[in-house]
N, C-alpha and C positions, 0 to 999 in steps of 0.2 A: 441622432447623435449616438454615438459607438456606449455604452454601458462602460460604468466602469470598476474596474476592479476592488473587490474589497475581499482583505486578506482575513478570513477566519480559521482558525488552528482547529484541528482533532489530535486526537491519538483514541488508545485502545486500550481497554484496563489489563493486557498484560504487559503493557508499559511499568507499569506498578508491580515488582515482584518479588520473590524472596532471595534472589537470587543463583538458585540452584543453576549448573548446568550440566553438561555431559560429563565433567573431570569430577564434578563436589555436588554437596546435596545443599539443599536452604542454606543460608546465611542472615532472613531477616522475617519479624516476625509477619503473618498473613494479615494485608488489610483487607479490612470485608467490605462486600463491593458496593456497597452504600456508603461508605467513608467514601473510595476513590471516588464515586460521583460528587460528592459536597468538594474534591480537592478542585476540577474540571474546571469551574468560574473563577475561584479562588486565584486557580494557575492564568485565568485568562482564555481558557479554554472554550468553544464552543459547540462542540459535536464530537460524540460517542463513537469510533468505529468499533463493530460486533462481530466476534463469533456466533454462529447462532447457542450452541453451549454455553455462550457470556450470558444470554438472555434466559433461557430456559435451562432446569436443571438437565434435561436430558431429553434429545430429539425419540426417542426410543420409547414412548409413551403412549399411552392415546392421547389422538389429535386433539382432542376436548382440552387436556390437561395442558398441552404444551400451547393450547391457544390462552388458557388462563394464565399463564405463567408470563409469557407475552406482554399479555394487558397489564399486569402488574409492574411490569417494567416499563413500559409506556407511560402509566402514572408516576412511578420512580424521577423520570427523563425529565418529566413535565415539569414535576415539582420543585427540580433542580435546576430548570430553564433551559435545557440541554436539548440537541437534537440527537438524531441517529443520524448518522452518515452514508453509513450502508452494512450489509448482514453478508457475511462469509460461510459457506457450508465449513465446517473442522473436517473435512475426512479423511485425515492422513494419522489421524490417532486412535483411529478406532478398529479393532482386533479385525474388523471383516477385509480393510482395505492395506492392508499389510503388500498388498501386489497392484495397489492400486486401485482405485475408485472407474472413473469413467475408464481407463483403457488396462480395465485387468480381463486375466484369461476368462476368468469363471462368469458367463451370465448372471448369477446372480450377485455378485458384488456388483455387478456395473446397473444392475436394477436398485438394489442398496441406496448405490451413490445419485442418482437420479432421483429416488424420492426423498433422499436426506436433502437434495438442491431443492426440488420442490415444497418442503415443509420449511428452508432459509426461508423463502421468498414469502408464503404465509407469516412467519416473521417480521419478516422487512415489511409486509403489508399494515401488519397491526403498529411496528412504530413509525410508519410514517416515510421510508425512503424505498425508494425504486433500485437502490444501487445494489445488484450483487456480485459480489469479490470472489474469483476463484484465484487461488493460490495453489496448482497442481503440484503438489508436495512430493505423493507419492505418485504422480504417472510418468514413468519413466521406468528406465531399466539398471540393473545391478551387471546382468549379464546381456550383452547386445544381443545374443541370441534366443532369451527368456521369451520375446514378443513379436511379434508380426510388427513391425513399424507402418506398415500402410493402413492393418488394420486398424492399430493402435489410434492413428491419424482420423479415419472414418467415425470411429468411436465416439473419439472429443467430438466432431462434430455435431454426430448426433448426440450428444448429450446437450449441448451447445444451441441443438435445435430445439429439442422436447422444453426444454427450460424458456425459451422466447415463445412456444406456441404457448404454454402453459396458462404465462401470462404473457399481454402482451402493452404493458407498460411499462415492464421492469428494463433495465439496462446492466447490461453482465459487463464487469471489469476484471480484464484478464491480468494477473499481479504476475511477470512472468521472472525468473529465478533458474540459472545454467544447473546446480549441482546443490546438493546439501536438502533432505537427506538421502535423494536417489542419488548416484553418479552420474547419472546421464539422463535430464530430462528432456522429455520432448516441449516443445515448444521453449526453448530455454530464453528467447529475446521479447522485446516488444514486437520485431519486425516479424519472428515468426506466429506468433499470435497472431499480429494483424490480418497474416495473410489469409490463415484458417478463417478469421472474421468474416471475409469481405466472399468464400462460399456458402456461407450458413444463407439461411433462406430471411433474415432482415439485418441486412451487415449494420442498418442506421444505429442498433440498438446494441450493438457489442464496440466496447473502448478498451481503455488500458489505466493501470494503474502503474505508474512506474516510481522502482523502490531506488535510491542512490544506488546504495548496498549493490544490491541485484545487478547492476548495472554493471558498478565496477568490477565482480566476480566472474561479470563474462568478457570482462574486458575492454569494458565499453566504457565511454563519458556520456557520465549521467545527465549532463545539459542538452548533449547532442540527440539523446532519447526521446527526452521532452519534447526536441524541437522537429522530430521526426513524427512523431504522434499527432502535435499540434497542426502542423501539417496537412493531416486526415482529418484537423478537427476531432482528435479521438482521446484525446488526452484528459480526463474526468475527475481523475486525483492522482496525490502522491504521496510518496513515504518518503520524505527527508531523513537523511540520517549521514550517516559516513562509514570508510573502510579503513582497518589498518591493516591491508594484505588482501591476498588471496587465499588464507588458510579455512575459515568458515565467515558464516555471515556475524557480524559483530555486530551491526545497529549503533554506532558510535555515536557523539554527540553531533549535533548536524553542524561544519563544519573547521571539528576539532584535529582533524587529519589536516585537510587540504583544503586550505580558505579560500583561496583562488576556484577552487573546482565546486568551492560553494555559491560565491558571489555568480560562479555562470550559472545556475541552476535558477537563481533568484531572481537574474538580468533575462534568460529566457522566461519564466513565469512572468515576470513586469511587463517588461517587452513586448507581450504578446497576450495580454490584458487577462491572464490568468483568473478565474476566480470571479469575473465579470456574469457568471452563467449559474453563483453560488457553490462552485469547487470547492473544495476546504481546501489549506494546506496542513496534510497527515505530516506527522513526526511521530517514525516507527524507534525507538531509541531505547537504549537498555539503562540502567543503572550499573557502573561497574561493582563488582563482586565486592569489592573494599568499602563499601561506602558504609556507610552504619543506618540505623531506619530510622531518624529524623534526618537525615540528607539524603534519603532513598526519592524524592521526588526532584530534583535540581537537576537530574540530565533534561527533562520537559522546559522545565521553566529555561534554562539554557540554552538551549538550542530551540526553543521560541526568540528568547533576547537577540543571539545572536543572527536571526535569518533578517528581524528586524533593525538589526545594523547595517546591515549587507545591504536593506532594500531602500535605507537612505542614502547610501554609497552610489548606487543604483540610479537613485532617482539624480542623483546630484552631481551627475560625471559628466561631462562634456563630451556629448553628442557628435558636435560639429567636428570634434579632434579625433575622434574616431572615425570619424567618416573619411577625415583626411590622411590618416594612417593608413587604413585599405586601400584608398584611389592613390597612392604613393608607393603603395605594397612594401610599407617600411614594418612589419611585422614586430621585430624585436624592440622597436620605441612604443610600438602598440603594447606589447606586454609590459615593459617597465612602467608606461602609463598607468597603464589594469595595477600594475600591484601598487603603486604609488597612494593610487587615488585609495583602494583598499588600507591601506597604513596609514591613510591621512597627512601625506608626504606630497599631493600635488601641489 
């Protein structure tokens, strides 16, 4: 018998923030990261996604120290009832990788960025998950002529490689994102990631993580990603969230855009027994700038509520009438359907 789904939420303690961003500074005051852990159950939450800089003060240390730091977090998690979800290298913040991490010019930033992956995964050992998240922030280019693109290309690979020899029970999820803060990333889709996956020397162990946002800013419907991923069977987590534009990445409420193009993202996850394999469902989501800091946590809790409506909508919509919409190829009573049955109008 087929396993079946069960829907567990994360997110990520800079979910929780003051709300500074590129136009204005803070807006609200710091909650220290032992409060956001006790908020995690509270919101209904059950798994931690990490920077590794969430966990340790600073990878930049001896290994001794950031292995202690580690373990205190571990008990932290523990005590909270919490899992980790999976550990992310930061490298797009730190003064060496300003040109990038795996596909910068300098040999030595690209050794940098290999061992700061390799000390994630020490990480993610000590709490407990095999998931590591890259988010290639900065590999990309400003100026198309800054980089060799093939080497560029060879590069990620190898880094790609070292990190599966390294260990070889971890699983790398590729978080992939067209623009913001490079102009021009490489690998900017899920479909280009994959394809780099499937040369690496154990394609089994490389998936994706796919963000809405991300999706949308390249253009793309975010259901339709999903259901390309799932596909390869490579689709391991997600960032639910939303877009209003193509201007940068917002992390919207999940939903609050475009409810239609949420309910698909929902209907592909259900559909296709999502989370049967202990997936979480990530909601990467911001607090708008406005909010004050006792309403600084309700973008979480709301766009949990809301994916949770959707996925009764979901379960509870006639199958058979859909089926008969396509073998009729009556499309547009198919859609008026979708949104009916969403409005509670069927």
């Amino acid at each position: 018998m087929e396993k079946e789904a069960v829907f567990r939420f994360s997110f990520g303690p800079w979910n929780i923030h003051e709300g500074a961003d590129v136009f204005g500074p803070a807006v609200r005051k710091t909650i220290p990261f032992a409060e956001k852990l006790k908020l995690y159950r509270k919101l209904g939450f059950k798994g931690v996604q990490f920077h590794d800089d969430d966990v340790v003060n600073s990878v930049d240390v001896p290994h001794s120290k950031m292995i202690k730091e580690a373990n205190e977090m571990k008990k932290m998690i523990d005590n909270e009832g919490l899992v980790a979800e999976f550990v992310a290298p930061r490298l797009w913040e730190h003064p060496f990788t300003i040109d990038g991490g795996y596909t910068a010019n300098d040999p030595e930033i690209r050794s940098y960025a290999i061992d700061r992956s390799k000390k994630a995964i020490d990480i993610a050992n000590i709490l407990g998950t095999k998931k590591i998240v890259l988010w290639p922030a900065r590999e990309g280019v400003y100026v198309n002529e800054s980089k060799d693109h093939v080497a560029s290309m060879e590069r990620f690979m190898e880094a790609l490689n070292t990190m599966l020899e390294y260990d070889r029970g971890i699983k790398i999820l590729g978080e992939m994102k067209p623009n913001e803060p490079m102009d021009q990333a490489y690998l900017p889709t899920t479909g280009h990631f994959l394809a780099l996956a499937y040369k690496t020397t154990d394609p089994d162990r490389c998936g994706v993580l796919i963000e809405s946002a991300h999706a949308i800013l390249a253009g793309l419907d975010p259901a339709m990603e999903m259901g390309n991923a799932i596909a390869h069977n490579k689709l391991w987590s997600v960032h639910l969230n939303d877009q209003n534009g193509l201007k940068f990445d917002e992390d919207r409420v999940f939903g609050a855009i475009n409810l239609k193009r949420a309910f698909d993202q929902v209907m592909v996850l259900y559909d296709n027994n999502y989370g049967a394999n202990g997936e979480f469902i990530g909601l990467d989501v911001k607090a708008l700038r406005t909010q004050k800091d006792n309403a600084a946590v309700q973008h979480l809790k709301n766009s949990k509520e809301i994916f949770l409506i959707l996925l009764d909508v979901v379960k509870s919509i006639n199958r058979d009438k859909i089926g008969e919409y396509r073998k009729e190829r009556n499309y547009e009573d198919l859609e008026l359907f979708i949104i009916k049955n969403i409005m509670g109008k069927f």
